[in-house]
C-alpha positions as a Python dict, from the first residue, in 0.01 Angstrom:
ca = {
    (1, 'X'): (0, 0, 0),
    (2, 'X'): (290, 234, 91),
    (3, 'X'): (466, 185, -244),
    (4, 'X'): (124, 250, -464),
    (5, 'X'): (43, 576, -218),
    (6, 'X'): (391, 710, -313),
    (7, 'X'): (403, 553, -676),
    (8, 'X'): (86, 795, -742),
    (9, 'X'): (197, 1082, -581),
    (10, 'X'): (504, 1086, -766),
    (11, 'X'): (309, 989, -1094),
    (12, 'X'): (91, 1349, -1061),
    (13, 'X'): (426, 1552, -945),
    (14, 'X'): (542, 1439, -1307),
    (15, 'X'): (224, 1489, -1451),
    (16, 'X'): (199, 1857, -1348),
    (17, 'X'): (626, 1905, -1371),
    (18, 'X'): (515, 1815, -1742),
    (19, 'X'): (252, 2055, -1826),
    (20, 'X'): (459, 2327, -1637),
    (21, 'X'): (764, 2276, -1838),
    (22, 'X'): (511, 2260, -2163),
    (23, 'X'): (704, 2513, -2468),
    (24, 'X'): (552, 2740, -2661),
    (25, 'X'): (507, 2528, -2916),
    (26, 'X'): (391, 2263, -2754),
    (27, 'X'): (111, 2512, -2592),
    (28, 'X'): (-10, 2628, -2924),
    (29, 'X'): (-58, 2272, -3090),
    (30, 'X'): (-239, 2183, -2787),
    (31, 'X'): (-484, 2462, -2829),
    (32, 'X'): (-506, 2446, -3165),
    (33, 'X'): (-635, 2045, -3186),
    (34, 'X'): (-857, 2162, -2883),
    (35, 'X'): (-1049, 2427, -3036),
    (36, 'X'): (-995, 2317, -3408),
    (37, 'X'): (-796, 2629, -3469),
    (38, 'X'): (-440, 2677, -3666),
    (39, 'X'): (-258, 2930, -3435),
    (40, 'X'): (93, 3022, -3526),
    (41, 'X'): (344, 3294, -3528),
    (42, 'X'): (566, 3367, -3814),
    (43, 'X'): (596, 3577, -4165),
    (44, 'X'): (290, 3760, -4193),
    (45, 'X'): (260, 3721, -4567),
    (46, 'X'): (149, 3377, -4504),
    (47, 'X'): (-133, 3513, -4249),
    (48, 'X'): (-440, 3317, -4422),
    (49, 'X'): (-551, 3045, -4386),
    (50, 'X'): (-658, 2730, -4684),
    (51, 'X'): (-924, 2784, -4924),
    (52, 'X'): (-792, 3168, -4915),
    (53, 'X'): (-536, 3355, -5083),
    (54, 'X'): (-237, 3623, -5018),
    (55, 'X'): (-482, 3847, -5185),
    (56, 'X'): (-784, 3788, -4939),
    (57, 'X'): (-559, 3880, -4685),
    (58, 'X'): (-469, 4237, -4802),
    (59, 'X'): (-520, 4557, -4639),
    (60, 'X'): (-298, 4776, -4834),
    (61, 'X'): (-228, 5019, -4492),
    (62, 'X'): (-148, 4741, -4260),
    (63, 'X'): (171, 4689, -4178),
    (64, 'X'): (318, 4388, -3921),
    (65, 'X'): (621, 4256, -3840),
    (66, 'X'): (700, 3893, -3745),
    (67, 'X'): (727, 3699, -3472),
    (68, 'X'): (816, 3365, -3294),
    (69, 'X'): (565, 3154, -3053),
    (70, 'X'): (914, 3172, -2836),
    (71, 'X'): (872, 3511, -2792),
    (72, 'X'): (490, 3477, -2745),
    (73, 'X'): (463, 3265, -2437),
    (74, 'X'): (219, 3545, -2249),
    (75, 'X'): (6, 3583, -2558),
    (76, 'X'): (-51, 3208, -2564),
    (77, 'X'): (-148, 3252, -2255),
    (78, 'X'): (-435, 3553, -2300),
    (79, 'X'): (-557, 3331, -2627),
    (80, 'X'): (-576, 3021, -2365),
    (81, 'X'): (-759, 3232, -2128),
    (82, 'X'): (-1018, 3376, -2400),
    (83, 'X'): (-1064, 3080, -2561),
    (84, 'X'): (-1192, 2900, -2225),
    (85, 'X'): (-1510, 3104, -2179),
    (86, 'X'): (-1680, 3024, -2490),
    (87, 'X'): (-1883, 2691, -2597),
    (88, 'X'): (-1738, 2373, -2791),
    (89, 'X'): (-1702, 2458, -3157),
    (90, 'X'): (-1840, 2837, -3108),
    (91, 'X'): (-1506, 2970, -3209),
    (92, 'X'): (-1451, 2793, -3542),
    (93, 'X'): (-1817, 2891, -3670),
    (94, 'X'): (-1653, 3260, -3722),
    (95, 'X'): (-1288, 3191, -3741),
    (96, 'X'): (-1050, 2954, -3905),
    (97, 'X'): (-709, 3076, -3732),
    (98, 'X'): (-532, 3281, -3465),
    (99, 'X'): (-207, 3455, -3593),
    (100, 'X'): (24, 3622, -3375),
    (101, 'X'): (232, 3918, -3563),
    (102, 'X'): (486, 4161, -3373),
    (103, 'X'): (468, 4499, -3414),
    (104, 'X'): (158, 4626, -3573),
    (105, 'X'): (73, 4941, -3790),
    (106, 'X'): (-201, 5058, -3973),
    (107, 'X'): (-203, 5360, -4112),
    (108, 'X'): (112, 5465, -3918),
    (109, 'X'): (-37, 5410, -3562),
    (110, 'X'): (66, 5148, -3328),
    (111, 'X'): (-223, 4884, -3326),
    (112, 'X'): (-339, 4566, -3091),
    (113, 'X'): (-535, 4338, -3397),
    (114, 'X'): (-745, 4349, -3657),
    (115, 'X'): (-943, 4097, -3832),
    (116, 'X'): (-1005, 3894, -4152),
    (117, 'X'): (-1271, 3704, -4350),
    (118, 'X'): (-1216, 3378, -4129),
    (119, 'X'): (-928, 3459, -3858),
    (120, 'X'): (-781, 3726, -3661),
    (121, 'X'): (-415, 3869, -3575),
    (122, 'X'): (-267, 4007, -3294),
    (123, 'X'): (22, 4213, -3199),
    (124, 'X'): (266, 4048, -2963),
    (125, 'X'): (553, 4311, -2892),
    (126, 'X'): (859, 4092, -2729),
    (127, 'X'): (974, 4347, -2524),
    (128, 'X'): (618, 4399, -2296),
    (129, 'X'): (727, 3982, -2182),
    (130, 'X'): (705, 4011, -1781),
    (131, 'X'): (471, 4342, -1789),
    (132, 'X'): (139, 4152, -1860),
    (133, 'X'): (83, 4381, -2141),
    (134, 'X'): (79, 4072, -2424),
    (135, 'X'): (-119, 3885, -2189),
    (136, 'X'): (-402, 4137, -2134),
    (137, 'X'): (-383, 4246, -2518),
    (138, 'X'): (-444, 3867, -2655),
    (139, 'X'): (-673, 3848, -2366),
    (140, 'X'): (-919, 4091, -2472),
    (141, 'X'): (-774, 4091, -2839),
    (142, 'X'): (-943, 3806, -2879),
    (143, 'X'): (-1303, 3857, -2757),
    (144, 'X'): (-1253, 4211, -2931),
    (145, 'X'): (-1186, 4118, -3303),
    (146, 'X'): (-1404, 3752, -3281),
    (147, 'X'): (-1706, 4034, -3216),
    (148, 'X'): (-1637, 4154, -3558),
    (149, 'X'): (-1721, 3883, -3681),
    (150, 'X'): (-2018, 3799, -3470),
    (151, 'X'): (-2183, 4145, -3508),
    (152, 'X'): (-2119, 4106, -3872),
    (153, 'X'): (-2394, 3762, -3873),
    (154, 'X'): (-2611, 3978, -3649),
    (155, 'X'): (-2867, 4221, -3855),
    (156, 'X'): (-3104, 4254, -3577),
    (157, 'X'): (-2779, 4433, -3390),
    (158, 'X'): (-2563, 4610, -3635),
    (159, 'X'): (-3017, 4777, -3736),
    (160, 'X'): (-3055, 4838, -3373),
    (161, 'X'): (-2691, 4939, -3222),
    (162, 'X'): (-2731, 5322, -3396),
    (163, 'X'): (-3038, 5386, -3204),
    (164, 'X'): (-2819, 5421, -2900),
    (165, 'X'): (-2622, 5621, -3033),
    (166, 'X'): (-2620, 6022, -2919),
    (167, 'X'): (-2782, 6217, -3205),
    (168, 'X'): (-2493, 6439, -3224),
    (169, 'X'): (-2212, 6150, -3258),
    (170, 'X'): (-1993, 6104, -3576),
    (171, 'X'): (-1729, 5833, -3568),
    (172, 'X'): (-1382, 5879, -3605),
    (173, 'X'): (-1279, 6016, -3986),
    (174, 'X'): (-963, 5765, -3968),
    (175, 'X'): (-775, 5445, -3804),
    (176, 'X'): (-488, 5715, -3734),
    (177, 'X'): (-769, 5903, -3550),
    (178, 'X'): (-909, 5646, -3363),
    (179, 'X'): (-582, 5505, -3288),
    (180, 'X'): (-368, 5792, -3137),
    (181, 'X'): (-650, 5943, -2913),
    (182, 'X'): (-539, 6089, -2555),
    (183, 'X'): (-690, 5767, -2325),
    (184, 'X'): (-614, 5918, -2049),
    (185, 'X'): (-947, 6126, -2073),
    (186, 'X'): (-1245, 5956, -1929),
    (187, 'X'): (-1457, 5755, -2123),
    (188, 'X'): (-1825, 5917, -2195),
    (189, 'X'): (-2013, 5680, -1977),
    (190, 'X'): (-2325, 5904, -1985),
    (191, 'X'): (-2360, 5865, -2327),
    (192, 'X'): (-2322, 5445, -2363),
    (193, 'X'): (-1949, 5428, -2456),
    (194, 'X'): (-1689, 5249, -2221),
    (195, 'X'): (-1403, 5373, -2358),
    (196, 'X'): (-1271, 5656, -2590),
    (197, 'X'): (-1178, 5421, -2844),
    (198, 'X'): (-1533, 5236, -2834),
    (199, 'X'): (-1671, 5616, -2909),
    (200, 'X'): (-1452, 5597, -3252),
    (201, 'X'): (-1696, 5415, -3434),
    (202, 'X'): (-2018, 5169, -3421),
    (203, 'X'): (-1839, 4902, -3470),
    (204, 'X'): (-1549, 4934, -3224),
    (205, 'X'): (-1824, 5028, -2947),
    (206, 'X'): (-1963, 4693, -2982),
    (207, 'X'): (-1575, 4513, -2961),
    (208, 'X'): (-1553, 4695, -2617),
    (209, 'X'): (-1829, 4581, -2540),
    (210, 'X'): (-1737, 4236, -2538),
    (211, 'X'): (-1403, 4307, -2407),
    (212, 'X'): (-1569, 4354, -2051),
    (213, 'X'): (-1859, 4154, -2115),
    (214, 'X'): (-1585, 3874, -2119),
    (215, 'X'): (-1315, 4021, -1879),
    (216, 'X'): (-1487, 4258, -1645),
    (217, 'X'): (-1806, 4169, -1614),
    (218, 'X'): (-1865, 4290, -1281),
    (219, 'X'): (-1739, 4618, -1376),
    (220, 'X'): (-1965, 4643, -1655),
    (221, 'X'): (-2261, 4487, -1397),
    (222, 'X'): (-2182, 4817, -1206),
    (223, 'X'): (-2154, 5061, -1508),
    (224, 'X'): (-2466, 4886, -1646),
    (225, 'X'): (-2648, 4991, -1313),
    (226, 'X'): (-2531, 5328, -1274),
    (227, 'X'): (-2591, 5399, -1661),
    (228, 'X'): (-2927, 5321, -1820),
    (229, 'X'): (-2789, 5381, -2180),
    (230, 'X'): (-2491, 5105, -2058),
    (231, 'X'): (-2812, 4889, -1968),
    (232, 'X'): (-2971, 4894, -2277),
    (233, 'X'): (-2693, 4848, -2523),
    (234, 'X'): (-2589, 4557, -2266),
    (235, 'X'): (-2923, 4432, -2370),
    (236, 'X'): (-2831, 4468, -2721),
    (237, 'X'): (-2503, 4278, -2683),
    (238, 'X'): (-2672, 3983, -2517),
    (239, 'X'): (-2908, 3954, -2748),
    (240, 'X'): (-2608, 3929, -3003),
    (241, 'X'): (-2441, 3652, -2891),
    (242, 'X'): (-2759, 3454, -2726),
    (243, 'X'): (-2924, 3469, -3118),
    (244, 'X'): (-2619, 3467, -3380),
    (245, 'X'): (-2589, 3078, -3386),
    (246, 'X'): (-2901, 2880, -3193),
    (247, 'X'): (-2701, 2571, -3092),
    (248, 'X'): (-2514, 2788, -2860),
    (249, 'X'): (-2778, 3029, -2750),
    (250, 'X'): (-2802, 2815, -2376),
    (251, 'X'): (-2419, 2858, -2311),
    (252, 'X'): (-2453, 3266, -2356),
    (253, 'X'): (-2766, 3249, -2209),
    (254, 'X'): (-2607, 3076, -1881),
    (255, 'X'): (-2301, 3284, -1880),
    (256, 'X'): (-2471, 3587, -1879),
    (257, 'X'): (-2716, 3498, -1625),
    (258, 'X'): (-2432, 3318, -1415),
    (259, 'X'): (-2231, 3695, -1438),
    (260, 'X'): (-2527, 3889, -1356),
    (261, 'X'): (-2516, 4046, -1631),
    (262, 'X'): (-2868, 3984, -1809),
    (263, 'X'): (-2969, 4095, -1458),
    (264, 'X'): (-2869, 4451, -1508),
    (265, 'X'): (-2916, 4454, -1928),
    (266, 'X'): (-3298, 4687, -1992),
    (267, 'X'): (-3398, 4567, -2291),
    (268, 'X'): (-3507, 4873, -2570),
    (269, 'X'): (-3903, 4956, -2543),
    (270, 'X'): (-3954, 5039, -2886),
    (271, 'X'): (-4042, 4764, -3084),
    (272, 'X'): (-4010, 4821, -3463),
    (273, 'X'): (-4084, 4554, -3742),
    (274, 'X'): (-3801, 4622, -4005),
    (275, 'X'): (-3795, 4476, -4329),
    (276, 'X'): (-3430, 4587, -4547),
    (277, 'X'): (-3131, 4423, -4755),
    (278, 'X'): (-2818, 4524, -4560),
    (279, 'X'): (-2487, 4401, -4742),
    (280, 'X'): (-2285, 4272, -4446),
    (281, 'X'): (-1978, 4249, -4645),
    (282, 'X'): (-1937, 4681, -4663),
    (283, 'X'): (-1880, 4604, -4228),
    (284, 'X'): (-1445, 4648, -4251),
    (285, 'X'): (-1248, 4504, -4050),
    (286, 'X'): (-1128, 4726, -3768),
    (287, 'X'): (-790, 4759, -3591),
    (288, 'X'): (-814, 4724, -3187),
    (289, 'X'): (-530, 4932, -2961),
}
């Protein structure tokens, strides 16, 4: 009995000595045959992934530099941490592959991600390793440019979002804009918007959104209460993710209730039947900080 008590301790001190001593490498085929998901690091011309070209890929003002997965240990780590809080299978309905770049530019300005047809990028910058700044930016990078592509499959949302809107609001005229604003201002919580860069345009609102729906959700439970505008595009957002694919509208529903979230979220009074032809495809990708 004494030798199988101390045979299975020392069989889980290896197990765990293993996973801690796990590379980079090792890390990123494991998450990539969990979630069905090609994540690499590497030249960014080859930043597609099959059944699309060079060409897909283009945006003629981006500009990235590469990386290694060696040099990307913390951003493995946000992607692992993202990745966790959403259902089986969820992920690959929008996206086809996580690509890790290093320094990021678009349109001159320093950028976190952006997004394309079937994957997204983000910027790991080698030199933030031990500051927790690749960590929180793959972190939220990833709930940020996945709700590109989820507000892009809702019609109901991307119809409705404008509504809250202030009249007077116009979104940023650039990416340089949007990207080089002063953050140390405080964000125009009165009028719906968590942060100064979710006030550059529609569509980055909603990506902030999701960023604390998914990481600070008890700060936006708080903003939601103190904020009826917060409240109601809350509302919105849930409504997003708890419709855009059925087979997964339990999960949302459950982690939203299980946050407290749908407990705060007022959904919008009017009630409007809408009948239009809105061409998803003019919704560009956008380029997170």
């Amino acid at each position: 009995m004494y030798i199988k008590i101390i045979t299975i301790i020392l069989s889980t001190f290896l197990l765990f000595a293993c996973l801690g001593n796990e590379s980079e490498f090792d890390q990123a085929a494991r998450l990539a045959k969990t979630y069905k998901l090609e994540i690499k690091a590497g030249s960014p011309k080859l930043f597609f992934p099959t059944d699309y070209t060079a060409k897909d890929a283009e945006l003629p003002t981006l500009k990235m530099e590469a990386t290694t997965l060696k040099q990307a240990s913390e951003a493995l780590d946000g992607i692992e941490s993202a990745l966790s809080l959403y259902p089986p299978d969820f992920i690959t309905s929008f996206i086809d592959a996580i690509y890790i770049a290093g320094k990021m530019q678009i349109e001159g300005a320093d950028a976190g991600g952006t997004f394309g047809p079937k994957w997204i990028i983000l910027s790991n910058i080698e030199k933030w390793n031990g500051t927790q700044a690749n960590y929180e930016n793959f972190l939220r990078g990833v709930h940020h440019e996945l709700s590109s592509l989820v507000l892009k499959k809702s019609i109901f949302t991307v119809v409705s979002w404008p509504k809250l809107l202030p009249i007077n609001w116009k979104p940023s005229q650039s990416n340089y804009e949007a990207l080089t604003l002063n953050e140390e201002e405080s964000p125009n919580y009165e009028s719906g918007f968590l942060t100064l860069y979710g006030e550059t345009s529609m569509g980055n609102d909603f990506n902030v959104y999701a960023e604390f729906a998914f990481t600070e959700p008890e700060h936006l439970k708080y903003l939601a209460i103190e904020h009826p505008i917060i409240a109601q595009k809350l509302s919105l957002f849930i409504s997003a993710y708890t419709n855009v694919l059925p087979e997964y509208s339990k999960d949302f529903t459950d982690y939203f209730n299980r946050t407290g979230l749908s407990e705060v979220a007022t959904p919008i009074k009017e009630k409007t039947e809408l009948t239009f032809d809105i061409q998803t495809e003019n919704l560009k990708p956008t380029i997170s900080q």
